[in-house]
C-alpha positions as CSV (number, residue, x, y, z in Angstrom):
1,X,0.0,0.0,0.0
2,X,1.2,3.2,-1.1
3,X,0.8,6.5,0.5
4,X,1.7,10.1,-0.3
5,X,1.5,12.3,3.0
6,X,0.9,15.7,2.6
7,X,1.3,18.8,4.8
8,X,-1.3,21.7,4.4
9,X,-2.5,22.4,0.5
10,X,-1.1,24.1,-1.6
11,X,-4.2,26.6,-2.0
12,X,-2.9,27.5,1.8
13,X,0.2,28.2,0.6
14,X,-1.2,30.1,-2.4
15,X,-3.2,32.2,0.2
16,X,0.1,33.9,1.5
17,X,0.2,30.7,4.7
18,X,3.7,30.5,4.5
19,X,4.7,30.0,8.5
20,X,6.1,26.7,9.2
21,X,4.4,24.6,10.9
22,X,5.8,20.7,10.7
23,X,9.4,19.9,11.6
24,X,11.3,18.2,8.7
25,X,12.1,15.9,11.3
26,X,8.9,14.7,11.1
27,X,8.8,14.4,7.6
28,X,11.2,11.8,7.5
29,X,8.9,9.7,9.3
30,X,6.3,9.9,6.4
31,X,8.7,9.3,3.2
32,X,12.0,9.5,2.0
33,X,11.3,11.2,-1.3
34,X,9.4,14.5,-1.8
35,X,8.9,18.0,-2.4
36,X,7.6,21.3,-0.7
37,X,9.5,24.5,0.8
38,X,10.5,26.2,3.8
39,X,9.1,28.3,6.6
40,X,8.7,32.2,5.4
41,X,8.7,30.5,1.6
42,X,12.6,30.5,2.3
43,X,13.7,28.6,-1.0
44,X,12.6,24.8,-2.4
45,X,12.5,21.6,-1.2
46,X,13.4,18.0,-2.6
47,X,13.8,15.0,-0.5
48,X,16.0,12.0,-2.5
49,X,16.5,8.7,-1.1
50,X,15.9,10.1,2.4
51,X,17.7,13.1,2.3
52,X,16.3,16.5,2.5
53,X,17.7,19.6,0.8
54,X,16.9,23.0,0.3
55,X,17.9,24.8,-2.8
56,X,18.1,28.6,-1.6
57,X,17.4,31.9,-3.9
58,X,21.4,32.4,-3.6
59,X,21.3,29.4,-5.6
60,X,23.3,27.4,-2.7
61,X,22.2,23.8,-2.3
62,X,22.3,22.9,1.2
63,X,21.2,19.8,3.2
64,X,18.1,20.7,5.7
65,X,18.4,20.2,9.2
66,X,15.6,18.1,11.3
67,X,14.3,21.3,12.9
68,X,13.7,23.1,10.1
69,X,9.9,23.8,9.1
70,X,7.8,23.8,6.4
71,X,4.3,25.2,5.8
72,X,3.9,22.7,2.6
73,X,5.6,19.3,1.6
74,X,4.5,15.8,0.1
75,X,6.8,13.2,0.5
76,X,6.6,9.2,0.2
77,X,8.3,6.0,0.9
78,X,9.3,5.1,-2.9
79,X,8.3,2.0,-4.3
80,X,8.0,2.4,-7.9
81,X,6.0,0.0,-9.9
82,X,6.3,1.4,-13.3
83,X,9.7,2.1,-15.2
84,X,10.6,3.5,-18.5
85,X,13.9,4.7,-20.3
86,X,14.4,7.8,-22.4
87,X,17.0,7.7,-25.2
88,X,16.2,10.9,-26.9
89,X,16.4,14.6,-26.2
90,X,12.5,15.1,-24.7
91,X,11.6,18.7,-23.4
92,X,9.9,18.9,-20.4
93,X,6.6,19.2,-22.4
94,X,6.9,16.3,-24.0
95,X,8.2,14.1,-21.2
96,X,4.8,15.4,-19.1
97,X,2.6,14.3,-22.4
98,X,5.0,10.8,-22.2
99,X,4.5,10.4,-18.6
100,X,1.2,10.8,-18.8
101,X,0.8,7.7,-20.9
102,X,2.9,6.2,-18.6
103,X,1.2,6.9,-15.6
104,X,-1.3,3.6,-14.6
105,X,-3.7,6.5,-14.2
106,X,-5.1,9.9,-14.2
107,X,-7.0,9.6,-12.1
108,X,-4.8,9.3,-9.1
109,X,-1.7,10.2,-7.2
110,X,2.0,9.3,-9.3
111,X,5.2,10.0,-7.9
112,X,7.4,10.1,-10.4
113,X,11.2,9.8,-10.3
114,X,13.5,10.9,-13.5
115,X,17.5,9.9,-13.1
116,X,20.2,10.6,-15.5
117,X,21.2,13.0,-18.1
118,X,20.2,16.8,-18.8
119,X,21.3,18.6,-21.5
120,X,19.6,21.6,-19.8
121,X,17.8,22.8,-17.3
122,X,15.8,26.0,-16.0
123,X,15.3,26.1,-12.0
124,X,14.0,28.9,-9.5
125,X,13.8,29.6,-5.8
126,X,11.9,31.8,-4.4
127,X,13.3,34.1,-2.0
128,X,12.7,34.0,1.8
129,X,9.3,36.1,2.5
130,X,8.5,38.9,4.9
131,X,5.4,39.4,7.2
132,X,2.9,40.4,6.4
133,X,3.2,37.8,3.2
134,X,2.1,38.3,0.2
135,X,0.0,35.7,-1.9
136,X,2.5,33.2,-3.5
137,X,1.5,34.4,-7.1
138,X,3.1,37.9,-6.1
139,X,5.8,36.1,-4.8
140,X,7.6,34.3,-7.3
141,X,6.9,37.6,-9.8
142,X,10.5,38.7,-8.6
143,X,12.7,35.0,-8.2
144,X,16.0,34.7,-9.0
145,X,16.3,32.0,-11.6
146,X,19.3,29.5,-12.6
147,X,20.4,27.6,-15.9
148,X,22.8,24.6,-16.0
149,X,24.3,22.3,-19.1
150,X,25.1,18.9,-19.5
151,X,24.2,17.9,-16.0
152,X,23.3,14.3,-14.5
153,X,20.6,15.0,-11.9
154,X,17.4,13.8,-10.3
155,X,14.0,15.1,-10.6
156,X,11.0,14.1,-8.2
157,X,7.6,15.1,-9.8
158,X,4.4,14.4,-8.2
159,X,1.4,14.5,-10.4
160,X,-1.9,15.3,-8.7
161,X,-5.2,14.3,-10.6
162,X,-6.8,17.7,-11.9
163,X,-10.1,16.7,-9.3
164,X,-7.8,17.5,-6.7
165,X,-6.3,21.1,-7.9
166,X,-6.1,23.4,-5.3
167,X,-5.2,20.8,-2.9
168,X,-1.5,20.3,-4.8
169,X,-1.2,21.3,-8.2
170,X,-3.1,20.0,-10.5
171,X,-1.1,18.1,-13.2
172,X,2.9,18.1,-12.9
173,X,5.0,19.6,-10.1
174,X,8.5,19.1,-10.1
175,X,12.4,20.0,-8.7
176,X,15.2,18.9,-9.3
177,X,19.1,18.5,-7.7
178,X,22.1,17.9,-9.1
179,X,24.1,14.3,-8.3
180,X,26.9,16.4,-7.2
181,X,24.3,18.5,-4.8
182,X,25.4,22.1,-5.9
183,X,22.3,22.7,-8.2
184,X,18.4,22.6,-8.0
185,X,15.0,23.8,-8.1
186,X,11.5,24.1,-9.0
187,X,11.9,23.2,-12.7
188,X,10.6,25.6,-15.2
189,X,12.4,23.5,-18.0
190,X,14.1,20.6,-19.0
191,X,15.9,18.7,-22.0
192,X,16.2,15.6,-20.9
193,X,18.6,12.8,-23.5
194,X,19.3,9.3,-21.2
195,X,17.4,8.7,-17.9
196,X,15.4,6.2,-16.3
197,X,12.2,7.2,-15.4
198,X,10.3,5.2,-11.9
199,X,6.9,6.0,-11.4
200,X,4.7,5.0,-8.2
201,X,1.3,5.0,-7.8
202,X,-0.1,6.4,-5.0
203,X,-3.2,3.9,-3.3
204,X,-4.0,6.9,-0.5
205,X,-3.9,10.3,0.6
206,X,-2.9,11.3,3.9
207,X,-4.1,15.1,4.4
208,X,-2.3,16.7,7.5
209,X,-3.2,20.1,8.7
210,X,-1.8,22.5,11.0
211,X,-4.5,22.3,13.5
212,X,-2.1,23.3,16.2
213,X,-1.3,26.8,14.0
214,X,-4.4,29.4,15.3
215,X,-4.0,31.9,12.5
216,X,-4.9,28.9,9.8
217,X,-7.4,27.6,11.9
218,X,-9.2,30.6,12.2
219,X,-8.6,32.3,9.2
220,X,-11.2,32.9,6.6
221,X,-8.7,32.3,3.7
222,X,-9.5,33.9,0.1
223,X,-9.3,31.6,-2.4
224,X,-10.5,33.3,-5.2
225,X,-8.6,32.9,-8.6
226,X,-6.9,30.1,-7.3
227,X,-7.0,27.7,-10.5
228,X,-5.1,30.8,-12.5
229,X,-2.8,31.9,-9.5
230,X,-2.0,28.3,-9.6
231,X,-0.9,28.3,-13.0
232,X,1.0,31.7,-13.1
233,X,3.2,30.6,-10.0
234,X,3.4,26.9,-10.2
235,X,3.7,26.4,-14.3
């Protein structure tokens, strides 16, 4: 049985909810491969083969400490049942169209986990966010983003059944780090030329909310133009 554990929504996190409020720490104890960010928005987060990083606006690639918080992750204990090989330069718009053949379903959870070679590939990070926060569409309108070449990497996609948009992001949502750990991010773009590709499907949802975080719990949070907000920030 498959799970994907998730922290808050991402239509929280949209909504400007960008405190921390679950320890990395814990995190481990749900999965060892993920994505997510930081408390204050402070940069991106990828989990690989139990290890948690955090790819910073600075560009710095660092690894994340258990104490650390986050006010939005998804992570998994990988167990992929599905496995593919790509041989020829794909963009990251085609290897979403592949994937989505490849995928057992659309209709639910896939974790999906691409290793090998990159001819190229277009990152960001948001930078760390000031009270009173801004909505997250407003925030990643000014982010510093990176370019690398010929790079062997990893990235970690989750892809979230458009029924559940708002929740995650509907469709693809991926990062990606380096093998040699000093490059990463939300990917924006990709050409991808060798790589295996694992896939898991995901048999259940765990939602976890911060009920132990007052100004979420009694917030009357604005979600209007979420679906488009969404697509602006998130791609």
């Amino acid at each position: 049985m498959s799970k994907l554990f998730q922290h808050q929504s991402l239509g929280d996190l949209m909504a400007g909810f960008f405190d921390g409020s679950i320890r990395f720490g814990e995190l481990l104890d749900h999965g060892d491969t993920g994505l997510g960010t930081f408390h204050a928005f402070d940069g991106e987060f990828i989990m690989v083969d139990g290890q948690a990083y955090q790819i910073r606006a600075s560009g710095q690639v660092v690894e994340v400490e258990p104490e650390l918080t986050s006010p939005y992750a998804a992570v998994t204990f990988f167990e992929p049942d599905r496995f593919e090989e790509i041989k020829r330069p794909t963009t990251l718009k085609k290897m979403r169209s592949e994937i989505g053949q490849m995928v057992q379903s659309k209709n639910v959870f896939s974790v999906i986990r691409i290793d090998g070679h990159f001819d190229y590939v277009h990152t960001r990070a948001v930078p760390k966010q000031e009270k009173p926060y801004p909505r997250l569409v407003e925030a990643t309108r000014v982010q510093p983003e990176f370019e690398q070449y010929d790079i062997m990497g990893t990235a970690v996609g989750i892809y979230t059944p458009h029924l559940y948009d708002g929740v995650a992001k509907g469709g693809f949502h991926c990062h990606f780090i380096s093998d040699d750990r000093k490059f990463g991010g939300h990917i924006l773009d990709y050409i991808v030329t060798d790589a295996k590709v694992q896939i898991q499907t995901i048999d259940s949802l765990e939602q976890h909310f911060a009920t132990d975080y007052a100004e979420f719990m009694e917030n009357d949070i604005d979600y209007d133009n979420l679906a488009a907000e969404m697509e602006e920030a998130e791609g």
